[in-house]
C-alpha positions in Angstrom: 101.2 179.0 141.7 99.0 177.2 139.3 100.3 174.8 137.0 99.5 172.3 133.9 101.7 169.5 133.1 101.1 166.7 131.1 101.6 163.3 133.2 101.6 160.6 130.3 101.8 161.2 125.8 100.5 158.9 123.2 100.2 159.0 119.9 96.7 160.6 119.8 96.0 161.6 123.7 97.5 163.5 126.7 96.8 163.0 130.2 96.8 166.9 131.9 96.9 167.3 135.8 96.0 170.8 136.6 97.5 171.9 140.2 95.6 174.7 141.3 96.9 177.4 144.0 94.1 179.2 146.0 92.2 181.8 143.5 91.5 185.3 144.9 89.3 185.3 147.7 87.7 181.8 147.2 89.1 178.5 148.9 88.6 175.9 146.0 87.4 175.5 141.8 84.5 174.1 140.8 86.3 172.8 137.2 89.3 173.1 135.3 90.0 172.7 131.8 92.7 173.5 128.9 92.2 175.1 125.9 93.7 177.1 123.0 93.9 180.3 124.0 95.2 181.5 127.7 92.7 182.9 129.6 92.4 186.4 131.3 92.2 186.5 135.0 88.9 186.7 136.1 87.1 186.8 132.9 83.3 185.8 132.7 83.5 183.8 129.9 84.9 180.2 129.5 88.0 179.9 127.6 87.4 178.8 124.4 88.3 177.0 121.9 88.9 174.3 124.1 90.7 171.3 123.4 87.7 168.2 123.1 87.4 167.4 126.4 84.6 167.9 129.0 85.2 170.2 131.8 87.0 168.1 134.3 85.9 169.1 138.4 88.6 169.5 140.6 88.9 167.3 143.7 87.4 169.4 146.2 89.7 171.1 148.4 92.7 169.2 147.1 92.6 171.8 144.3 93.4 169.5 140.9 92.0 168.4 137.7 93.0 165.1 135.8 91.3 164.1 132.6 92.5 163.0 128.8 92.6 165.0 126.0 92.0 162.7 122.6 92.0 162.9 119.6 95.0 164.5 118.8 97.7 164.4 116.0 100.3 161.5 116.1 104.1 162.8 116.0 102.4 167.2 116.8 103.5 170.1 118.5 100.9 171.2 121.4 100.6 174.3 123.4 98.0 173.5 126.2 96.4 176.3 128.3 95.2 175.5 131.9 92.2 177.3 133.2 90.1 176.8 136.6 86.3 178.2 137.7 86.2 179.9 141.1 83.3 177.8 142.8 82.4 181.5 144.5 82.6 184.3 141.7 82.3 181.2 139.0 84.6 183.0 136.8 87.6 181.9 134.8 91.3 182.2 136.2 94.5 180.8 133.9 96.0 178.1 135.5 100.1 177.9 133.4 100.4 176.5 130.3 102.4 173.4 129.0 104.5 172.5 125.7 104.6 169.0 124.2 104.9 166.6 121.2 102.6 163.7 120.6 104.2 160.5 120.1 104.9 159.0 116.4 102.0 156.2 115.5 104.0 152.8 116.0 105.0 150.8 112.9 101.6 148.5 111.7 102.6 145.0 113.0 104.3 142.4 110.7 103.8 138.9 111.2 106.3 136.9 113.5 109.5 135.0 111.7 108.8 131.0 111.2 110.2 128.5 113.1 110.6 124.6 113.2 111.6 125.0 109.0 112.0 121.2 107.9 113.1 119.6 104.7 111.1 116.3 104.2 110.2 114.5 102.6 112.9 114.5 99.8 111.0 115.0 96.0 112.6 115.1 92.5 114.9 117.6 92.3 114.0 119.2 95.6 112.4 118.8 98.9 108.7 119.2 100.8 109.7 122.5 103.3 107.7 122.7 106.3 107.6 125.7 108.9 105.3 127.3 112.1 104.4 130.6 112.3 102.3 132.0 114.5 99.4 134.2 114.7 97.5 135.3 111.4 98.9 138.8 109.9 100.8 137.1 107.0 99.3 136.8 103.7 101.9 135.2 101.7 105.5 133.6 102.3 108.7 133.6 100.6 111.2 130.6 100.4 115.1 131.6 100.1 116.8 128.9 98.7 120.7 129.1 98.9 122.7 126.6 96.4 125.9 125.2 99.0 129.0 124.9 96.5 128.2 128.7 95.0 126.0 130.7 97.1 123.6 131.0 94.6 119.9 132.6 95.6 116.7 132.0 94.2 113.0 133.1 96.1 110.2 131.1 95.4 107.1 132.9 96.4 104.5 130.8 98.5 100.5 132.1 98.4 98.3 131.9 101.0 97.7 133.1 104.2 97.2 129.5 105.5 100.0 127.8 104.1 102.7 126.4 106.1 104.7 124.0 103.3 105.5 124.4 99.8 107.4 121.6 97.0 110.3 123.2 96.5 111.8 121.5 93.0 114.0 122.4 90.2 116.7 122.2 92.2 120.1 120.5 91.1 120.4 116.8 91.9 123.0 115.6 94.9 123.6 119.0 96.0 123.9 120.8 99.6 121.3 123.9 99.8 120.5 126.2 102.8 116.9 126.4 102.9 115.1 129.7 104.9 111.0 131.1 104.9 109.7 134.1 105.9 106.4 135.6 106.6 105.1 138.3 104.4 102.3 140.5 105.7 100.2 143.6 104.7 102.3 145.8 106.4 105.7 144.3 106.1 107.5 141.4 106.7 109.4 139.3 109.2 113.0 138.6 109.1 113.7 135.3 107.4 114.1 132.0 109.4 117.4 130.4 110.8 118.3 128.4 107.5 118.2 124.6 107.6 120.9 122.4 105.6 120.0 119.7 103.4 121.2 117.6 100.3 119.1 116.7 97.2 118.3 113.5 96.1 120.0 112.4 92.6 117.7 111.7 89.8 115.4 108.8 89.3 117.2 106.8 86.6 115.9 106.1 83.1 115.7 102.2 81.9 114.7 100.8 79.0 115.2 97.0 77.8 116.6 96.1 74.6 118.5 92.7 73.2 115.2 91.0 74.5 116.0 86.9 74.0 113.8 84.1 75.2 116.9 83.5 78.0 118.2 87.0 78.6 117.3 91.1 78.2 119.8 93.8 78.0 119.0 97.1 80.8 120.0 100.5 79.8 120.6 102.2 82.9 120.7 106.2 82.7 120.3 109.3 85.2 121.6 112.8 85.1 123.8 114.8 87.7 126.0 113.6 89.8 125.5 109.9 91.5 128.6 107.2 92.7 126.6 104.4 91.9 123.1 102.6 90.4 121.3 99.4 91.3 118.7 97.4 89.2 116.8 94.5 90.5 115.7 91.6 88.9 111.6 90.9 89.9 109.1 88.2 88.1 106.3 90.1 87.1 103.2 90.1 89.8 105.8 89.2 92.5 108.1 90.8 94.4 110.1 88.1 94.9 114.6 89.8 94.0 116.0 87.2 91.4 119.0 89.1 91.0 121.0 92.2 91.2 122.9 94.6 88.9 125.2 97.3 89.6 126.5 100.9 87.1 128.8 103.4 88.4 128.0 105.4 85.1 125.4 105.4 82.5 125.7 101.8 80.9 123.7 99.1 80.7 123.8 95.2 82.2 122.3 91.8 80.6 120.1 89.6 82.8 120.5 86.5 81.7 119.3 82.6 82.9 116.0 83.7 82.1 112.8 81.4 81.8 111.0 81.5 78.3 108.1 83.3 77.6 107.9 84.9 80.7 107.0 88.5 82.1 109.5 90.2 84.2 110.4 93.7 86.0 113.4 95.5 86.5 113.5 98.6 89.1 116.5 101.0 89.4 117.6 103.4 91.9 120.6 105.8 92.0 122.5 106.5 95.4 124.6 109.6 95.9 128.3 110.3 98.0 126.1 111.0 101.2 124.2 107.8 100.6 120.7 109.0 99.2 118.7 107.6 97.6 116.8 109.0 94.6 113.5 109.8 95.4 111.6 106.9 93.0 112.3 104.1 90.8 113.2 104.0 87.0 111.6 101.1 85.6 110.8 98.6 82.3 108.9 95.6 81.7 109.4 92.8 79.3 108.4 89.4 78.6 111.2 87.0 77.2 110.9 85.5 73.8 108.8 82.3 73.4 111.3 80.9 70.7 114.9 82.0 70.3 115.4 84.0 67.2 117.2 82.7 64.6 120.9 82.7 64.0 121.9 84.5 60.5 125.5 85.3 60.8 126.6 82.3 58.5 126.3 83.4 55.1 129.2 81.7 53.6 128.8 80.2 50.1 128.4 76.4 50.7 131.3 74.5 49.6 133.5 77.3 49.9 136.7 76.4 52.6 137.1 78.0 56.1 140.5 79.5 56.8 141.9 77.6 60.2 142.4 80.9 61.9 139.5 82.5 64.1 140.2 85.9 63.7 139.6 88.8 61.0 139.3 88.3 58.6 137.7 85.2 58.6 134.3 85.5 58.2 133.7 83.4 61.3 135.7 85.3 64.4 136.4 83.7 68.0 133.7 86.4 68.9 131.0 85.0 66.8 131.8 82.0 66.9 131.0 82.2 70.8 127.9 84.1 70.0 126.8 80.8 68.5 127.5 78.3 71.1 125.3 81.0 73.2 122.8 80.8 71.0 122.5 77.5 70.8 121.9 77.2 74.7 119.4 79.6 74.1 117.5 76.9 71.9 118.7 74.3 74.7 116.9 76.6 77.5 113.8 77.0 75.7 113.5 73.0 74.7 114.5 72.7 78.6 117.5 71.0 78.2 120.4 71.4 80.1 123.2 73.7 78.7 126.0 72.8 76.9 129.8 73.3 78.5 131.8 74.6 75.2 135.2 75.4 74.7 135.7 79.0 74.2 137.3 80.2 71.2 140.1 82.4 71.2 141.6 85.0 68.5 144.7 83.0 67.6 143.1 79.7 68.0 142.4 77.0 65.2 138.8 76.4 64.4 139.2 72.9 65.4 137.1 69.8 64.9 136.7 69.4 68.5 134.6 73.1 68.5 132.5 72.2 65.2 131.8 68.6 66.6 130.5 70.0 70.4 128.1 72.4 68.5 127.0 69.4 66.3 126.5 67.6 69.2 124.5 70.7 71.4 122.5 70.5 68.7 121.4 67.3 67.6 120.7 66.5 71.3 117.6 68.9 70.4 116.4 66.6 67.9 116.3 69.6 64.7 113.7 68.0 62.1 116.9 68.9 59.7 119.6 67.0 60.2 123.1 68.3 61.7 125.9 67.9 59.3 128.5 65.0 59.8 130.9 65.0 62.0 134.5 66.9 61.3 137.5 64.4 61.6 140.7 66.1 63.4 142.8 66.0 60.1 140.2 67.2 57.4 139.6 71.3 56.5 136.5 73.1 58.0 134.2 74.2 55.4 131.8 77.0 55.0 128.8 74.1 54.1 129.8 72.8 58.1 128.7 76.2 59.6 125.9 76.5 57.4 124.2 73.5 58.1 125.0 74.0 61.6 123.0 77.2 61.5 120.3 75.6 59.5 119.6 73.0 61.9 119.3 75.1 64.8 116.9 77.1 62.9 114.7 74.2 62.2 113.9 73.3 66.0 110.3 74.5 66.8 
């Protein structure tokens, strides 16, 4: 009996094997085809219309036909019609019949997942991510960034077909975020990567310099987020030679202080979180130290007038100014490069005794003032508010 079957399906082709029995009276076909219509038995005419394919001879005695039909409709129903020519009579005999469905098209490929994601180098409020991909269908990429403490999302969408790293930033400072890519093509896109773990750095800190003296600077020392500590460093400028070292657990400042006169310095600061980063650059400020120490201009007392013996409020002249003075009088003893002065510290509570008004008298007058230091206190006679001002007016008259 004579048969069609279909021997492999695609989305737009079929692969027919006709097996042919012997016709009437004749020993073998000439060719065999399939079309859309059965055909009679023994009609003169070739069936037709027949499916696009030429007419396929059989194999000799062997009595089948293989060829491909194309062209067909992805995800169709077919009815296919066998037919064979007798090679004696050369007409047409049916040969079965065969139902089938074409397969479904397959999705459009999407490009492959990245690998190897990386989070380096560390930049301001984020990080430099890296990945591989291979081959060349995707057109674009998308970054998942996933905050630790909160689960938090945000997608950051990367151009470029090329591309294989983007500066991921705007992030918060000191803080733990899962970090994933995926490819995104014209057709689709891949699943995203295995996510990669990584801490932020905390911020860069602010400085600025104020309290400038020709000895000494004051450093403000600020930074946002969250940080355990913050280091300043102490450089002359043009060299990078550490003269000293400050340390802030919080936003605050430190004073520098032994510093030469007239000179140029640096200070550079860093911030370093609870899993030992280090922020990503340097805050930094420059200054030069005064050539001359400023003047001192806290004694205002009217001359003549007496002191009270007790250095605390309200006495004009508290045991904290009073030490403010003695420091600015080795100020004046730095910049005239003389060797400091070991004073007494005053205390609240404490009488202003001779002994403190005659060691800044003598501080001083070991300067050499072109005006005069006034004369020496005796243990048993009253401080007086002329003392302290001619104190302060011959420190103000050194060059």
């Amino acid at each position: 009996m004579a048969s069609t079957t279909i021997t492999s399906i695609s989305a737009t082709s079929a692969d027919v094997k006709i097996n042919l029995s012997q016709p009437f009276n004749t020993s073998w076909y000439v060719k065999a085809g399939v079309s859309e219509v059965a055909a009679s038995s023994g009609q003169s005419n070739r069936p037709f219309p027949m499916y696009n394919q030429v007419d396929a001879p059989t194999s000799g005695t062997n009595t089948y036909a293989t060829f491909t039909v194309v062209n067909l409709t992805p995800n169709t129903s077919y009815t296919f019609y066998g037919w064979a020519q007798a090679a004696d009579n050369l007409l047409y005999y049916p040969a079965g019949y065969v139902n089938f469905n074409t397969s479904p098209l397959p999705p459009p490929p999407v490009p492959p997942t990245p690998t190897s994601v990386t989070l380096l180098p560390r930049l301001e409020s984020g990080f430099v991510v890296g990945w591989s991909e291979a081959g060349s269908l995707a057109t674009s990429f998308s970054v998942k960034a996933r905050r630790g403490y909160d689960n938090s999302t945000t997608y950051y969408t990367v151009s470029g077909s090329s591309t294989r790293s983007y500066n991921l930033t705007g992030l918060n400072y000191s803080t733990g975020y899962y970090i994933s890519v995926k490819a995104v093509g014209s057709s689709g896109s891949s699943s995203y990567s295995s996510e990669v773990y990584s801490v932020t750095a905390p911020q860069t800190p602010n400085l600025g310099v104020s309290g400038i003296t020709s000895t000494s600077a004051v450093i403000q020392f600020s930074a946002s987020g969250v940080y355990s500590s913050g280091t300043m460093r102490l450089y002359r400028q043009n060299t990078s030679t550490l003269l000293d070292t400050k340390y802030v657990s919080a936003n605050s400042y430190e004073t520098f202080t032994g510093l030469t006169v007239g000179v140029g310095y640096y200070v550079l600061g860093f911030t370093t979180n609870s899993s030992g980063i280090v922020s990503v650059g340097n805050g930094s400020v420059v200054f030069t130290t005064e050539n001359r120490p400023t003047n001192w201009t806290l004694f205002t007392m009217t001359s003549g007038s007496a002191m009270p013996t007790y250095l605390g409020n309200p006495s004009p002249c508290t045991a904290i100014r009073w030490n403010a003075f003695t420091n600015k009088i080795n100020e004046f003893r730095t910049y005239k490069s003389v060797s400091l002065y070991t004073f007494s510290t005053a205390y609240i509570g404490q009488n202003a005794t001779a002994t403190l008004i005659n060691q800044a008298r003598t501080a001083i007058s070991g300067m050499s003032p072109p005006t005069s230091v006034p004369p020496a206190v005796s243990s048993s006679g009253g401080v007086l508010a002329s003392t302290l001002v001619g104190l302060q007016s011959s420190l103000n008259s050194i060059p």
